[in-house]
C-alpha positions in Angstrom: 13.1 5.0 -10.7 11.8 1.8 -8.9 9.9 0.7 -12.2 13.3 1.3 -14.4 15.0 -0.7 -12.1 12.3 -3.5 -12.4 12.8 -3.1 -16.4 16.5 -3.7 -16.1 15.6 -6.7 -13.8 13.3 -8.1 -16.5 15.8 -8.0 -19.4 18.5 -10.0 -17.0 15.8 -12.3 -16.2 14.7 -13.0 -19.6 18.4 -13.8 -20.8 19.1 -16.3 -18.3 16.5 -18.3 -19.6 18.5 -18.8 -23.3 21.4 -19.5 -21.5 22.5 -23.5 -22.3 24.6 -23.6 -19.2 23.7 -24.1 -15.8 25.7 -21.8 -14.2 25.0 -18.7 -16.6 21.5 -19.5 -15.7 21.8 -18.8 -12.2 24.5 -16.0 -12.3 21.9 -14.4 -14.6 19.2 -14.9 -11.7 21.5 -13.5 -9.4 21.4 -10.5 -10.7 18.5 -10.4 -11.8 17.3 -11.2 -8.2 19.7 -8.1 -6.3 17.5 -5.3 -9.3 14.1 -6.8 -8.0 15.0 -6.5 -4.5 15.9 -2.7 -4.6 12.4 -2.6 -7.2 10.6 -4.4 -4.6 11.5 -2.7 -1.5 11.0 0.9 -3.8 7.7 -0.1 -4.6 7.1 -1.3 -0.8 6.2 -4.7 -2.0 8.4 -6.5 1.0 7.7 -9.6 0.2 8.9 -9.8 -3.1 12.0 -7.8 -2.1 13.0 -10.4 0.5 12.6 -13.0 -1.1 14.5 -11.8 -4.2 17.1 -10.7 -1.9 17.0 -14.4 -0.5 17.2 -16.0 -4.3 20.7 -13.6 -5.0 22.4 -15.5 -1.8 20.5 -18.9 -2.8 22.2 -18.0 -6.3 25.4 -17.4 -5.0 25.1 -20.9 -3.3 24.3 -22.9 -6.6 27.0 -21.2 -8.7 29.4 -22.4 -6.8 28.3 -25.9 -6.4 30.9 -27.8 -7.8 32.5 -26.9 -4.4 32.4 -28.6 -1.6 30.6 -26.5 0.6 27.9 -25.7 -1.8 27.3 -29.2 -3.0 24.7 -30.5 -0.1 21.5 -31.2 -1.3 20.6 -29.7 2.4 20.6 -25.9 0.5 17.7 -26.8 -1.2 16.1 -27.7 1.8 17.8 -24.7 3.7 16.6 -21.8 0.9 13.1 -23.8 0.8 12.8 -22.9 4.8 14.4 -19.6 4.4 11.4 -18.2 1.6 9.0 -19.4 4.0 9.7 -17.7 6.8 11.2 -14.5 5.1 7.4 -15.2 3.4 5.8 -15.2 7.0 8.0 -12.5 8.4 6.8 -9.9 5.8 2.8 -11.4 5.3 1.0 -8.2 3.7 -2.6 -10.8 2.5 -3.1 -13.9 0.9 -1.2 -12.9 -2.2 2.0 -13.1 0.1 1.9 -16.9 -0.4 2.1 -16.3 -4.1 5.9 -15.8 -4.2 6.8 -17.5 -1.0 5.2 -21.4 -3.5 7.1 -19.7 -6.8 11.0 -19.1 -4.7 10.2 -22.9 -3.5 10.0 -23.8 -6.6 12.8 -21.9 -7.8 15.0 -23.1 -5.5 14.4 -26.8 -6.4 14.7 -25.4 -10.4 18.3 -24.3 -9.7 19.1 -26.6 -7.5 19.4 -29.2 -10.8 22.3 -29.0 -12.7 20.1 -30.0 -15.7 18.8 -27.2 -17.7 16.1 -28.6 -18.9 14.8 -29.9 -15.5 15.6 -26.2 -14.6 13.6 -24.8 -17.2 10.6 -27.2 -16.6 10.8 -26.9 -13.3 11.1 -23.3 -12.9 8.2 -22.3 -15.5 5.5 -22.9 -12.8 7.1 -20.0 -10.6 5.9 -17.1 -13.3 2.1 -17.5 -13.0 2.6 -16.9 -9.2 4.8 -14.5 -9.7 2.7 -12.8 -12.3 -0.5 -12.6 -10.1 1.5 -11.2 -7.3 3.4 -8.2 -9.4 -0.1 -7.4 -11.1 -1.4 -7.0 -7.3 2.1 -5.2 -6.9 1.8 -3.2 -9.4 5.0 -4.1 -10.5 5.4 -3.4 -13.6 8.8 -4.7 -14.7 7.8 -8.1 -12.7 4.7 -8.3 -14.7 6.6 -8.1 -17.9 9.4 -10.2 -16.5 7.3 -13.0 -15.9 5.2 -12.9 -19.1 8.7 -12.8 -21.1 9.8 -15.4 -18.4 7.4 -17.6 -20.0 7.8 -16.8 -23.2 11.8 -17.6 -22.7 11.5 -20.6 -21.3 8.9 -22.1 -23.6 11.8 -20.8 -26.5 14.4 -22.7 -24.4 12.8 -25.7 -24.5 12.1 -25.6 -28.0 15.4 -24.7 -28.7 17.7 -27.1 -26.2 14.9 -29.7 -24.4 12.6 -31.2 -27.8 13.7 -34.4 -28.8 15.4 -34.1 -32.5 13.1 -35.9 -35.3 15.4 -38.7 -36.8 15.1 -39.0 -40.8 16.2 -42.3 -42.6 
């Protein structure tokens, strides 16, 4: 059951990444995020599952930034903190760090209203996240984050490359 809901994570997280709005992106995530938390914790990989669970509210906080209270650059600053601790809090080895340096960067990614700053600066996260569902034996992360790649690379191709101009 824990590896099925890791597969149904991976599909959710591979769409978000051919979204060409902002805020699909990250609703995607969030969802995304909630199914690896429960695959995490069922896997007793505690690290991962916290932070996931950490990247739904982070999420729920970027989705709605064109309000007020959402709008501070301070929740980049606030999620940065947060994945460190929750990080320190659940330290299983060395590999813990792995995902505690990928939700950083993650956070910063969705923090941009840009999608193509998003994509480029959310790519990093899946080699780090790779290595530690590998370790996990996470199955559905490992696929996640090899599609991950994969999905982004497309999404650049698709919405970032500059357009050849013909005369």
């Amino acid at each position: 059951m824990a590896q099925f809901i890791g597969i149904i994570a991976f599909c959710l997280a591979v769409w978000s990444f051919q979204q060409n709005e902002h805020k699909k992106i990250v609703l995607l995530q969030l969802v995304a995020n909630l199914c690896f938390a429960l695959h995490f914790y069922l896997i007793g990989a505690y690290t991962g599952a916290l932070l996931n669970l950490i990247g739904a509210v982070r999420s729920v906080v970027f989705v709605c930034k064109d309000k007020k209270w959402a709008s501070s650059n301070w929740w980049l600053v606030f999620f940065s903190f947060i994945c460190i601790a929750a990080g320190i809090y659940t330290w299983k080895n060395a590999a813990s760090v792995l995902p505690i340096i990928a939700m950083v960067l993650t956070t910063v990614a969705f923090g941009i209203p840009n999608p193509k700053l998003t994509r480029l600066v959310a790519f990093p996260s899946s080699p780090l996240w790779l290595i530690y569902n590998v370790l996990s034996q996470s199955w559905g992360g490992v696929a996640t984050e090899v599609f991950n790649m994969l999905s982004i690379l497309i999404g650049m191709l698709r919405f970032d490359r500059r357009k050849k101009v013909t005369k």
